[in-house]
DSSP file (Angstrom, degrees, kcal/mol; ACC not computed):
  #  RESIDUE AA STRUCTURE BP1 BP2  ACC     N-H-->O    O-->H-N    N-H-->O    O-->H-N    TCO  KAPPA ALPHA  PHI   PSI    X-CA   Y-CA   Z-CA
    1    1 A X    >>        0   0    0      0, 0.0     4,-2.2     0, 0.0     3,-0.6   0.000 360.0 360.0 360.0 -34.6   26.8 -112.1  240.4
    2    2 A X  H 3>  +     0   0    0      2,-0.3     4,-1.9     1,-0.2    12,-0.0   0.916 360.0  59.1 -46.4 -50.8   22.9 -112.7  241.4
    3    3 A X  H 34 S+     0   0    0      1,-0.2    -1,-0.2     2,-0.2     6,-0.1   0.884 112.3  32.5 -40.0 -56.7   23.0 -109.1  242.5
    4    4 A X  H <4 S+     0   0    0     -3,-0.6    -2,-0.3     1,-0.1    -1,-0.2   0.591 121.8  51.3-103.1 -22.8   24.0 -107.7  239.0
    5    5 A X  H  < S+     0   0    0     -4,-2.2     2,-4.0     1,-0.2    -2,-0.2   0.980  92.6  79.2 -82.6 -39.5   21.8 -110.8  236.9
    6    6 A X    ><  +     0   0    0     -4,-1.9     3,-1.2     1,-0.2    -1,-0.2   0.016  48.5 157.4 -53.7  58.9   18.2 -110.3  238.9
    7    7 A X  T 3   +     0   0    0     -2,-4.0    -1,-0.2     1,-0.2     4,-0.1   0.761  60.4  78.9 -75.2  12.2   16.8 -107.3  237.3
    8    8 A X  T 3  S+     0   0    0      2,-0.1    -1,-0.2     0, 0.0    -2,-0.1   0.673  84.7  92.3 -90.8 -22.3   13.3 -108.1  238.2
    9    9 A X  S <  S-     0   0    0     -3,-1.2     2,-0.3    -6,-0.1     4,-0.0   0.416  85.1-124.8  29.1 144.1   14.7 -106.5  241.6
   10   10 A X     >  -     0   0    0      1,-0.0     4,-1.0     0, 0.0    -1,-0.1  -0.888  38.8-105.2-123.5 160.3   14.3 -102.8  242.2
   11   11 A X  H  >>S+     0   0    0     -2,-0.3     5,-1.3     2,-0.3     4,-0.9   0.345 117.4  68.2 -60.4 -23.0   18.4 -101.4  243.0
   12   12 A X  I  >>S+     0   0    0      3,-0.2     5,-0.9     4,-0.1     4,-0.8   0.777 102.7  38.3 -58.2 -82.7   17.5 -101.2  246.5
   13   13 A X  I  45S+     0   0    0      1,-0.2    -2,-0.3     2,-0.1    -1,-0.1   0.641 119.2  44.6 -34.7 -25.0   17.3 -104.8  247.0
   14   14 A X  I  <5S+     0   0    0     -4,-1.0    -1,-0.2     3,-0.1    -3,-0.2   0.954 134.7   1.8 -76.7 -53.1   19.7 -105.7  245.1
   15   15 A X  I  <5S+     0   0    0     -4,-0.9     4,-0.2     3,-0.1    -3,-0.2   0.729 124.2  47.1-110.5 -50.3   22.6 -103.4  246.1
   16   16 A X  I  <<S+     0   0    0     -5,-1.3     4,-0.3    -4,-0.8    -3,-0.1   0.805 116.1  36.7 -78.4 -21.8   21.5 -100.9  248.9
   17   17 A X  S   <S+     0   0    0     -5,-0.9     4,-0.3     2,-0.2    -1,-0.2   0.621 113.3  56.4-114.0   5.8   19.7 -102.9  251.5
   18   18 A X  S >  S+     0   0    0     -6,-0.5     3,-3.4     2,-0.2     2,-0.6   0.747 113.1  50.3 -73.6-107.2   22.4 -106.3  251.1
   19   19 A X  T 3> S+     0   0    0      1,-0.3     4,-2.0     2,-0.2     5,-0.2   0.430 108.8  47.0   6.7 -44.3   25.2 -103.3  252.0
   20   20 A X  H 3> S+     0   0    0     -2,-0.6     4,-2.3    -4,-0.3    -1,-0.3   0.819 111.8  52.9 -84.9 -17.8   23.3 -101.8  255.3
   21   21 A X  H <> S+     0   0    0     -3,-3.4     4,-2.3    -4,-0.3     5,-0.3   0.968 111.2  41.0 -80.6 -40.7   22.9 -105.3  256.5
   22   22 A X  H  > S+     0   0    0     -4,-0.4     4,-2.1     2,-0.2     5,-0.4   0.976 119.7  51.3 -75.3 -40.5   27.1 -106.4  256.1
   23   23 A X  H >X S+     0   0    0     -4,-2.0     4,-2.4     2,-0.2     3,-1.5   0.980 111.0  44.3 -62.0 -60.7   27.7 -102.8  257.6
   24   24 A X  H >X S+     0   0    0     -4,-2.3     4,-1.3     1,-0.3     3,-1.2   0.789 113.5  51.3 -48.2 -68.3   25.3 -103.5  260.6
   25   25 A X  H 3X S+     0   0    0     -4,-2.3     4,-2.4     1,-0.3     5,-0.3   0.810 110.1  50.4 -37.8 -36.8   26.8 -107.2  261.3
   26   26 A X  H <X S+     0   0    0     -4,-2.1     4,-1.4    -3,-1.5    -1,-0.3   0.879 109.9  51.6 -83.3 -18.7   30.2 -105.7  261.3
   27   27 A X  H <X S+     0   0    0     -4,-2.4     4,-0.6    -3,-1.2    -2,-0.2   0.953 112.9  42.7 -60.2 -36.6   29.0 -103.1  263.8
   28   28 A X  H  X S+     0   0    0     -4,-1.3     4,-2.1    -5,-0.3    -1,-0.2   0.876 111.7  54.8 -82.3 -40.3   27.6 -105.5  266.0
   29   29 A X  H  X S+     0   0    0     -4,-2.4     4,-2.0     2,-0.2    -2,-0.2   0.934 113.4  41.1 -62.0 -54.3   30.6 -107.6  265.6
   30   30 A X  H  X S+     0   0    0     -4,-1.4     4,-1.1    -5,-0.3    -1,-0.2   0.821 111.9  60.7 -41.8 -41.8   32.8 -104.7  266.6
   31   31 A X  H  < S+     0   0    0     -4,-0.6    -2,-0.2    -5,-0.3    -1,-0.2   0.831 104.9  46.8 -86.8 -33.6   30.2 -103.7  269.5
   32   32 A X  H >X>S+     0   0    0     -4,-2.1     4,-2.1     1,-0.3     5,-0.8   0.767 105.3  61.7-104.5  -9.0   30.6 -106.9  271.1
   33   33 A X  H 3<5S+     0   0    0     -4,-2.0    -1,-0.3     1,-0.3    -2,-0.2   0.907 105.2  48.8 -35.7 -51.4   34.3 -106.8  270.9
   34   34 A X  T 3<5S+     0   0    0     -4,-1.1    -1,-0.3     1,-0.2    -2,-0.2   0.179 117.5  35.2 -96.4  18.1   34.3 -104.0  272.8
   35   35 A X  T <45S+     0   0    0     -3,-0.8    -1,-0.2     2,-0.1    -2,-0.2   0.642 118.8  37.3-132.6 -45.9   32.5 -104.9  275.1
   36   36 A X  T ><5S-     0   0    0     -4,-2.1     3,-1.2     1,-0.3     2,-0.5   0.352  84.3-169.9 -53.3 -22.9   32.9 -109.0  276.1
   37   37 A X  T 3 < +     0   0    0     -5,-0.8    -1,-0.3     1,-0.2    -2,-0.1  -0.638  66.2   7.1  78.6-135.9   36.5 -108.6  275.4
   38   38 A X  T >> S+     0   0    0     -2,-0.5     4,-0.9     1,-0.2     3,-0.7   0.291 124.0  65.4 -73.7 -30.5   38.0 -111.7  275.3
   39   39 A X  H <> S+     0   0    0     -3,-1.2     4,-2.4     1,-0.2    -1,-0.2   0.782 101.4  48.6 -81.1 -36.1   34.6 -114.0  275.6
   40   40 A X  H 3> S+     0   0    0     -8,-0.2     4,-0.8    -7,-0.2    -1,-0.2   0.471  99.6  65.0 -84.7  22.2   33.0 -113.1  272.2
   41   41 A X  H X> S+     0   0    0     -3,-0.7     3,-2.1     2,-0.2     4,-1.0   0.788 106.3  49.4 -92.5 -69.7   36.7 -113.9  270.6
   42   42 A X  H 3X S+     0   0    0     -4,-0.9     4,-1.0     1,-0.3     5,-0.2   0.773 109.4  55.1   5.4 -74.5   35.5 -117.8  272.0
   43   43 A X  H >X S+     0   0    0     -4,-2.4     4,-2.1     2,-0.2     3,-0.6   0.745 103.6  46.7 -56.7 -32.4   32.3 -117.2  270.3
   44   44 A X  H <X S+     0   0    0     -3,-2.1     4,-0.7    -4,-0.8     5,-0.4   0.980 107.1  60.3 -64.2 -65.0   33.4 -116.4  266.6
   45   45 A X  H 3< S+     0   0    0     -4,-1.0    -1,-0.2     1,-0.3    -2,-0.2   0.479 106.9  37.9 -88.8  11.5   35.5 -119.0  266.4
   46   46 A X  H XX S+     0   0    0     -4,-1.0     3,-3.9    -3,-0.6     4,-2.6   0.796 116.8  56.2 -67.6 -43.6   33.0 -121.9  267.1
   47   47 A X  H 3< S+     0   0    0     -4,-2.1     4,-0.4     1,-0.3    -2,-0.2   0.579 109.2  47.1 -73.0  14.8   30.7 -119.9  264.9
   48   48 A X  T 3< S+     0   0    0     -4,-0.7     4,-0.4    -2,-0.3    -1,-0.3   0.563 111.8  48.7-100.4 -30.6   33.5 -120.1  262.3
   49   49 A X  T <> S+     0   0    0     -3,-3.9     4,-2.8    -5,-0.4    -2,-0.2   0.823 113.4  42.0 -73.9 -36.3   34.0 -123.6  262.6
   50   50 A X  H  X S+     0   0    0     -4,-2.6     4,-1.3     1,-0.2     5,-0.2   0.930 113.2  62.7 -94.6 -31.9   30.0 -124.8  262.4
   51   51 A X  H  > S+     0   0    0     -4,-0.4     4,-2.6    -5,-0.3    -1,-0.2   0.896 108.7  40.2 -18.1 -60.9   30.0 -122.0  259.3
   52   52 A X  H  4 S+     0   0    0     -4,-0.4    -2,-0.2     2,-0.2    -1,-0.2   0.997 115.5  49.3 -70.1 -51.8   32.5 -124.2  257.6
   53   53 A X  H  X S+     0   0    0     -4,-2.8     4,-0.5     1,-0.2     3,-0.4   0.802 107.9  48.1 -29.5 -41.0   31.0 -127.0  258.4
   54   54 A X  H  X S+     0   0    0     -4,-1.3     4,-0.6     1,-0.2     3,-0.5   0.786 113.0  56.5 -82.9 -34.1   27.6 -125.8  257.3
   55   55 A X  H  < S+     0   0    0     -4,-2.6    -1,-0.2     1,-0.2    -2,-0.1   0.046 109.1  45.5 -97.6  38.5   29.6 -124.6  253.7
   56   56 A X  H  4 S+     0   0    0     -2,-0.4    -1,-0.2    -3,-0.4    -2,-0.2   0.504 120.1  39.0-147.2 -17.3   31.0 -128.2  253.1
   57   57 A X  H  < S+     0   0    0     -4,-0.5     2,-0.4    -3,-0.5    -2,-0.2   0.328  85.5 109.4-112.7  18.8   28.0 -129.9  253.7
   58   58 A X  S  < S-     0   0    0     -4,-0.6     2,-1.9     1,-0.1    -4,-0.0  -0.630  74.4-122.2-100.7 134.3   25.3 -127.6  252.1
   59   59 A X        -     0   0    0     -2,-0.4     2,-0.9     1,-0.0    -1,-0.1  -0.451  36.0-168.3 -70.0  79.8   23.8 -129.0  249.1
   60   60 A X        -     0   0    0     -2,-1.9     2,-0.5    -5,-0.0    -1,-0.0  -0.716   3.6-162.4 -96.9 104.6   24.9 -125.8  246.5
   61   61 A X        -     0   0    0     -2,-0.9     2,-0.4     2,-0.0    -2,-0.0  -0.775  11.7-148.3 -86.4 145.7   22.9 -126.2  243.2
   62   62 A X        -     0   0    0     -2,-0.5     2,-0.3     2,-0.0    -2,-0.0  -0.887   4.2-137.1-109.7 141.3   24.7 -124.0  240.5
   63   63 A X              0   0    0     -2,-0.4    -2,-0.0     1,-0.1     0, 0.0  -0.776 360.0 360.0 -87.2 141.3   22.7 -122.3  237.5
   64   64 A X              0   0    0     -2,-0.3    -1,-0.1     0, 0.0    -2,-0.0   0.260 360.0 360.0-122.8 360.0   24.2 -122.3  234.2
């Protein structure tokens, strides 16, 4: 929803250059699949684990 409230923004920033960045990460994520195999499966899932961690202990102020 920060995307669509921020108009002070220009429509790149908001929309176009958030969008190339989750495509690139899944590219890369994809690229090292195919390439480590079976060792980068290892790696996602600590980095899934200290991810959750990090989203159960992060201090999230909400705007109203």
């Amino acid at each position: 929803m920060m995307m669509k409230k921020e108009k002070d923004l220009s429509s790149f920033k908001r929309f176009v250059a958030p969008t190339v960045s989750l495509i690139g990460c899944i590219f890369m994520i994809i690229a090292a699949c195919f390439s480590h195999k079976i060792a980068v499966v290892a790696y996602l899932i600590i980095f899934g684990i200290i991810m959750i961690f990090g989203s159960i202990f992060s201090n999230k102020k909400t705007v109203e």
